[in-house]
N, C-alpha and C positions, 0 to 999 in steps of 0.2 A: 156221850160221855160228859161228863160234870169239870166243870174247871178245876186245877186243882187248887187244894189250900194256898201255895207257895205265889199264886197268879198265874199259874199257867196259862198257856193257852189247850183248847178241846182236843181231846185225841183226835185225828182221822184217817179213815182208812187208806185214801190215800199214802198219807204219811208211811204207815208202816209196809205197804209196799213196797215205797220206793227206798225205805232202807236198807231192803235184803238185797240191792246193786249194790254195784263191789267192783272195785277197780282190778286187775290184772294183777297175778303176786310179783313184786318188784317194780312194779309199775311208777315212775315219777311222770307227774304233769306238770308241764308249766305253765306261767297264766296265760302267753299266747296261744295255747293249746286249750286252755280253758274257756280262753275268749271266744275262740275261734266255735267249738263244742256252745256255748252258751248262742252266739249269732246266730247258728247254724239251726238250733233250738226256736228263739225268737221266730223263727220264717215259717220253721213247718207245724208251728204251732200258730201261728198269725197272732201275737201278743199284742192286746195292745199298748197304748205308751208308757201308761203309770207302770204295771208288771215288767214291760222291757227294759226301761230305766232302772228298777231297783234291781232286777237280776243281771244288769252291767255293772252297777256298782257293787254286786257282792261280791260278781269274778275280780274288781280290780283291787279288794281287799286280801286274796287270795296271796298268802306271803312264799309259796312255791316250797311249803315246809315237806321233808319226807315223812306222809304219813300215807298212813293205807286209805284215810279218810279227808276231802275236803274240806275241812274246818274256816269257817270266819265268824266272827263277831261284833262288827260293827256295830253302834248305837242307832237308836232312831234317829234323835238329834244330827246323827251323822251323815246318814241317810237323805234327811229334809232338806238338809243343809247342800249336798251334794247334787239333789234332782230339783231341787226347788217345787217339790210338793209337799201337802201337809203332815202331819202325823198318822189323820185317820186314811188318808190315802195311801200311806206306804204299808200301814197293817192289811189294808181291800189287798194291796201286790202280794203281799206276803200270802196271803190266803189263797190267793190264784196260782203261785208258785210253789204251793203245796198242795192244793188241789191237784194240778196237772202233772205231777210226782217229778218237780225241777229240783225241788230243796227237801229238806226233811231238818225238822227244828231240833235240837239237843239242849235240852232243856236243865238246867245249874237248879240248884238248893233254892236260891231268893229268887228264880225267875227272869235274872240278870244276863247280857251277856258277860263273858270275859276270859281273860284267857290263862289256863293252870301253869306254875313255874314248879321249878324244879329249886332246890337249894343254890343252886349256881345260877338261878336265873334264865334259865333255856325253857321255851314256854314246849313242858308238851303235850299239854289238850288243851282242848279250847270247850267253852259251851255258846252257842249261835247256832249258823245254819251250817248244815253239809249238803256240800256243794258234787257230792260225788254223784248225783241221779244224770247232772249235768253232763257230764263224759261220759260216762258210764254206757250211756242212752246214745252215742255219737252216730252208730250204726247205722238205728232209727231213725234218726232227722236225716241222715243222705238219702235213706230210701223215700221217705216223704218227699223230699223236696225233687225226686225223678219223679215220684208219681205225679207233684204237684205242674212239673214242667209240661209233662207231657199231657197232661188235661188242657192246661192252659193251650199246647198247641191244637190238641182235636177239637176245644171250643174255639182256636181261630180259625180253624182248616173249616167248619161250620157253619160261622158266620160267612166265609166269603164264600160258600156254595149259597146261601141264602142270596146275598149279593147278585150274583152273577144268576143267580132265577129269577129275582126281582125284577132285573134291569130287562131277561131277557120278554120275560113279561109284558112291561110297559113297553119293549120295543114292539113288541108282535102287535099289542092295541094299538099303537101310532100307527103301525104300518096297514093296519086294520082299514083305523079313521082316514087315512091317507088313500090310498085304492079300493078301499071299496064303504063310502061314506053312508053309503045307503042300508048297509047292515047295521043293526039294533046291540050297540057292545055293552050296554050299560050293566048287565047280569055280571059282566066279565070286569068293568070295571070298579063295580062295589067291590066284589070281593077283593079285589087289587087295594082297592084303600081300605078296608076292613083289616087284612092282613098284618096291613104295613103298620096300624094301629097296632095290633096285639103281639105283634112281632119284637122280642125283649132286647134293649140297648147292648151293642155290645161290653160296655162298661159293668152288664149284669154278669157273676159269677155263674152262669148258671149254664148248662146243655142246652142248645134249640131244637133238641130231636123234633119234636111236634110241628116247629113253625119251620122247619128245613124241609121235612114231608110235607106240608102243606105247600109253601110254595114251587117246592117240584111240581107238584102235582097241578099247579096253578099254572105254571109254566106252561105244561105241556098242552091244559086246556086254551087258554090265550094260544098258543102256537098252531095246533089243528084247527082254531077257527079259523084263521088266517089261511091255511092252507086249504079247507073247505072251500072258503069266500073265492079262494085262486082256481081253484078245479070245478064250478057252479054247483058247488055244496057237496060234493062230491072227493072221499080219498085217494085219488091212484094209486097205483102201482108202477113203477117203471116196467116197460114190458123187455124180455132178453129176445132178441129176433136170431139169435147167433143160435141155429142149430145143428152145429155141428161138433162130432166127437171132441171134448178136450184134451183127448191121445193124438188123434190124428197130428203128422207135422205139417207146420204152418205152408210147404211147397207143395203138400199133395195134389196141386194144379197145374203143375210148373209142366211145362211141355217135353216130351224125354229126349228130344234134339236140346233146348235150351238148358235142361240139367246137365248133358254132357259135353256141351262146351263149359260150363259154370264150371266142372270139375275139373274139365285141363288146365285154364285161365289160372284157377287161384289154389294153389298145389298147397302142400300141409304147412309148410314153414309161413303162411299168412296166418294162420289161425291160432287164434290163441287159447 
């Protein structure tokens, strides 16, 4: 779309999206409720500074007027003035803030903000941003930030199974080099620092599905060498020598003189 004559700024689809949000009929927000709706915003979108700052200071423009719509209008100059960044910095916020359907711009005759009065003086429109996609959306950011939580938790529950394979790993090669020196581990322990190389910080946002299967599986080969090395290369089995029915009861030996003394001895009120 083309700017308009007046200086607009470009239509975008976003924009018109998020105008067709609508607050609740009868609905009044305050700006703590607004703040709160904006924060909550900021997180599950991961904003960064420049965008979070000026969409704090639009909420605390926000005069808690009864309208069905959001309305603020602050200046640039006012803006700049408040985040201490520059002019073309807070138009980039603006754009990202419309982009990701937070604001929606209302655009005046001159391209101007400001705000409409009435003959007595009661302002009741404004032209600036509306701030209504902001609450509107509050739903939305709760649900993100549970999805967001619990990713967080299954990427930590992930790295400490890598952990805890890691270590068991390098235990089973020490205990390797330790009792039996004479076997060749060097196969087993490239890949152990190979791994440990491509294995992602956990400061990284990211799943280790890959590198969690890999060292299970590392794990487990570092552990049957060891146990190989223990049995002369060989896997046991524990063998069960107990062959006898698991119905039987355990006194089916007991001598039938020695079970019927047992049973006069200790009468029912012993038993519990």
């Amino acid at each position: 779309m083309q700017l308009a004559s007046s200086g607009g700024r470009r239509l975008r689809h976003a924009a018109l999206v998020a105008r067709e949000l609508a607050l609740e009929t009868g609905r009044t927000v305050t700006r703590k409720e607004l703040s709160a709706a904006a924060r909550e915003a900021a997180k599950a979108l991961n904003l960064k500074s420049g965008a979070r700052w000026v969409l704090s200071e639009l909420v605390a423009c926000w005069g808690e007027q009864e309208w069905d719509r959001l309305l603020v209008w602050p200046s640039n100059d006012y803006l700049v003035t408040r985040t201490g960044k520059s002019e073309r910095a807070i138009r980039a916020a603006f754009r990202v803030l419309i982009d990701l359907q937070l604001i929606v711009p209302k655009e005046s005759p001159n391209g101007k903000r400001y705000a409409v009065k009435d003959l007595a003086g009661e302002i009741i429109d404004a032209f600036g941003f509306d701030l209504t996609p902001v609450y509107a959306r509050r739903g939305e950011w709760a649900e993100r930030l549970i999805e967001q939580k619990q990713a967080r938790e299954a990427r930590k529950r992930a790295f400490d199974e890598i952990t805890i394979a890691r270590r068991a790993a390098e235990e089973a090669l020490s205990a390797l080099a330790e009792h039996h020196p004479e076997l060749d581990r060097s196969d087993l322990e490239e890949q152990v620092k190979g791994l440990k190389a491509r294995t992602p910080a956990r400061s990284m946002k990211v799943m280790p599905h890959d590198a969690l299967d890999q060292w299970t599986a590392l794990r487990r080969a570092c552990e049957e060498a060891f146990l190989k090395a223990g049995n002369g290369g060989e896997i046991r089995r524990h063998t069960n020598n107990n062959n006898g029915s698991p119905s039987e009861p355990c006194n089916k030996s007991f001598p039938k003189k020695a079970e019927a003394v047992r049973s006069i001895e200790q009468t029912s009120e012993h038993l519990s």
